[in-house]
N, C-alpha and C positions, 0 to 999 in steps of 0.2 A: 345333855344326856337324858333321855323321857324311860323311865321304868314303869311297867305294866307288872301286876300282879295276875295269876292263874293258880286254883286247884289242881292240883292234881288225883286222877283218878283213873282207878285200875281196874278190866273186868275181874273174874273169880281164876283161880289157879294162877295170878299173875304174879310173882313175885314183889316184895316189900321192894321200893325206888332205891331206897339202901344198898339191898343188896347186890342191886347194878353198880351201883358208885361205887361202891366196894372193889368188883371186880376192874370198872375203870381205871381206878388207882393203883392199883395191884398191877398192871398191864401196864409196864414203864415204854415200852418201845411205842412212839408216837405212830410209827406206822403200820401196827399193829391195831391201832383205834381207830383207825378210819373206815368207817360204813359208806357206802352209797345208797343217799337216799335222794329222791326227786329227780335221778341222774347228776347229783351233784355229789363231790366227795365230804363228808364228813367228820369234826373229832372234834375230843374234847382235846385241848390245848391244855389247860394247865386246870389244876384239882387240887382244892384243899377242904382239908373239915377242920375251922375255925370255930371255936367254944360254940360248939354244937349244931355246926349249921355248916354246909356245902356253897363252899365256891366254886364254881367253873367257868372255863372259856371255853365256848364253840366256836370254830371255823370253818368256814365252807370257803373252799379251793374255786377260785373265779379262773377258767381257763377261758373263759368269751373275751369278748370286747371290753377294756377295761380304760383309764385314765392317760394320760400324758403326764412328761415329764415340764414343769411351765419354767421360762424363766422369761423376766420381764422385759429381757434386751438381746434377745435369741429367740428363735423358732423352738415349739414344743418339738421336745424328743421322746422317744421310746422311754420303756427300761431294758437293761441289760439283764434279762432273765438268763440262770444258766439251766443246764438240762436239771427236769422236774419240780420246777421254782416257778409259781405263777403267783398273783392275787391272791390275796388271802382274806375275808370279810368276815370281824372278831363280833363274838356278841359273850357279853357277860352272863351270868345268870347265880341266884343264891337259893338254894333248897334248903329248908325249915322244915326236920323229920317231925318237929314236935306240934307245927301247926299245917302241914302237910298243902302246903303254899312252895311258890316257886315264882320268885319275880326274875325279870328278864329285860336286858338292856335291846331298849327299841332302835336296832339301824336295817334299814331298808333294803340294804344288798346284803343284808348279811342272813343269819341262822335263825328264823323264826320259831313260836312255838309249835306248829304244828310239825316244822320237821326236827323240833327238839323231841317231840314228843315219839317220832315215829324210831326218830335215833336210839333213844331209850327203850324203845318197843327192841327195837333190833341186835342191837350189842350184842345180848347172851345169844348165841345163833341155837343153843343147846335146851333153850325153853321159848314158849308161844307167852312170852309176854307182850299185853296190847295196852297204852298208857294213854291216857289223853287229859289234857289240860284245857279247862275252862276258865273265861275271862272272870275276873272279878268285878261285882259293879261296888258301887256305893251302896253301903245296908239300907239307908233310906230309903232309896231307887228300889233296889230287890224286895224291899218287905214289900213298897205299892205295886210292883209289878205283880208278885205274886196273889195281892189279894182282888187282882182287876179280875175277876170270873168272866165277866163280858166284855169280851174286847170289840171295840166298835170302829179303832180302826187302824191300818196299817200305812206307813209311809216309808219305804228306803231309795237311797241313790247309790250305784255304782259304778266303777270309775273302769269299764270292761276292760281297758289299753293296759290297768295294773295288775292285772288277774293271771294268773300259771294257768297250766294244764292241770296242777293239781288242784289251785284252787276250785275251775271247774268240776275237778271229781269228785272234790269232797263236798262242792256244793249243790248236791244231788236235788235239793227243794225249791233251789234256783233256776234250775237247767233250763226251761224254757224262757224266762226272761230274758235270762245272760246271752242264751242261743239266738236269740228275735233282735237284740243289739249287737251284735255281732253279724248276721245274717245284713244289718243295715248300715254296715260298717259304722256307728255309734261309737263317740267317747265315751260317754256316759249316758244310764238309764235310768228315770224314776217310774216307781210303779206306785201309786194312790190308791188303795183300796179302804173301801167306807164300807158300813152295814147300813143298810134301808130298814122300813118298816117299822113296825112296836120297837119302844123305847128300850123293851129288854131284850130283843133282837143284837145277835155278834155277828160277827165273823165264825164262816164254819171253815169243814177242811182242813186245806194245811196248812191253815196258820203258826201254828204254835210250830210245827215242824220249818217254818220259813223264819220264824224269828229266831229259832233256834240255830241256824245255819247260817243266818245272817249274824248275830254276835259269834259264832266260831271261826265266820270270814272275818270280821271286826277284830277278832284275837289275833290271829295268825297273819293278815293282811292289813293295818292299818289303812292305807293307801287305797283298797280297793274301795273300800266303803264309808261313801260321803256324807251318809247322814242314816238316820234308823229311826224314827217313831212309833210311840204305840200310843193310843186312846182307848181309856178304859174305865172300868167301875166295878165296884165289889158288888152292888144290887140294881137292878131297874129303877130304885128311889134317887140314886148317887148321881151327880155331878161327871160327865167325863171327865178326868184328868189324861192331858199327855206328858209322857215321859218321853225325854231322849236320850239315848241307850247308848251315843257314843260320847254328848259329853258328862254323861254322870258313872262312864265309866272311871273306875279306881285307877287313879298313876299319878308322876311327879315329876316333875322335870327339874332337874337342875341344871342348872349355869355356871357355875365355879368349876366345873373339871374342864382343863383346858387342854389341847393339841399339846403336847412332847413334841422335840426337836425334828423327830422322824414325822408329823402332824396325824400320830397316832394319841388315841385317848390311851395313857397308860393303866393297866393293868391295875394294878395296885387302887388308884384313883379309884375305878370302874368298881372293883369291888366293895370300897366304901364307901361310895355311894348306895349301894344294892342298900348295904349293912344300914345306911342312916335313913332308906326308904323302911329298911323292916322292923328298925327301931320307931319308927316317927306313923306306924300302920299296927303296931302292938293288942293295939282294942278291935282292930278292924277283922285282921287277920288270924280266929278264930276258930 
């Protein structure tokens, strides 16, 4: 089980995250909470505020093409779904009103953050609340990124075949790249961009708007994005250093929560895990 940490962050008039979860809890009737978002249906499955911190499950309703039933000494079968019963793809998550984090259990067909974030956007249908959560890096990582003023140079790969229609939309600083591998039917794209010239010569444009869209791909999509570099330096005297921004990203993976008998991660597990990622990130997650 891989847990990724994210901010969370609100424009102005948006309601305190609270006060969503509040209402979610409050709202006992399961199908009652289900939003549609991405075209897919959404909810939170199960909610608890545990000594001072938010558990929940998301679920996104897989009514596509889903698994087989296996058995070793037989032909795969179906499932016997009855009417309104499909796929179900769980993802955990633990919200920290007091360090205003939210980590989130990493599975790939399941509920990411970007549409955790839009779900939370969406609930109250009675307010314009818009949420959005950002990846967390390594403080190490983030203090040198932020003090590289001259970025001298850019490297990402992506992986087009993993990418939505939303990913596309929300990766507006992308769009010609991702469109020219896709136009080439392309698996995958790297794009290498360097600065020429004097020593204190960057990269202009939109750079900083490209790395910026590129870690919120890397938040929301793991999968799409196979690699991220930056080279940089705080003065024209300095050294470039490069950073890689996906593995000095913040997360943990554990290995002790095992498959239950149904070869689901149970609930309970999942959530203590979140709990010994937020316990074991305490200095980090500030």
């Amino acid at each position: 089980m891989k847990i990724h940490a994210f901010k969370v962050n609100k424009e102005d008039k948006t309601a305190d995250l609270v006060d969503v979860l509040n209402l979610i809890n409050a709202e006992k009737r399961l199908d009652k909470r289900i939003r549609l978002i991405n075209r897919a249906e959404l909810r939170v499955d199960s909610i608890e505020l545990r000594d001072g911190v938010w558990l929940l499950d998301f679920v996104k309703f897989r009514q596509t093409q889903g698994p087989g039933r296996g058995k070793k000494k037989a032909k795969t079968e179906g499932f016997d779904f009855k009417r309104g019963e499909s796929f179900a793809e769980e993802t955990a998550a633990l919200y920290d009103p007091a360090t205003n984090y939210i980590l989130i259990q990493y599975n790939h067909s399941g509920v990411r953050a970007g549409s955790i974030a839009q779900y939370l956007s969406d609930y109250d249908g009675t307010s314009a609340n818009v949420y959005s959560l950002d990846p967390k890096y390594d403080p190490d990582t983030e203090r040198k990124l932020q003090q590289k003023a001259i970025k001298k140079s850019l490297s990402f790969r992506i992986d087009v075949t993993q990418m939505s229609a939303q990913d596309l939309k929300n990766g507006v600083a992308l769009e010609k790249a991702i469109g020219f591998g896709r136009d080439c039917s392309a698996g995958q794209i790297t794009v290498e961009l360097s600065a020429g010239g004097t020593r204190d010569n960057g990269l202009k444009g939109k750079v900083n708007a490209t790395l910026k869209a590129l870690r919120s791909l890397a938040g929301d999509n793991p999968a799409a994005v196979q690699s991220v570099k930056i080279g940089g330096k705080a003065s024209e005297d300095d050294a470039v250093e490069v950073l890689d921004l996906l593995t000095e990203r913040l997360h943990v993976e554990l290995t002790d929560i095992k498959p239950g008998p149904d070869l689901r991660l149970p609930l309970d597990d999942r959530w203590k895990g979140l709990l010994r990622a937020r316990n074991g990130w305490k200095k980090v997650l500030t």
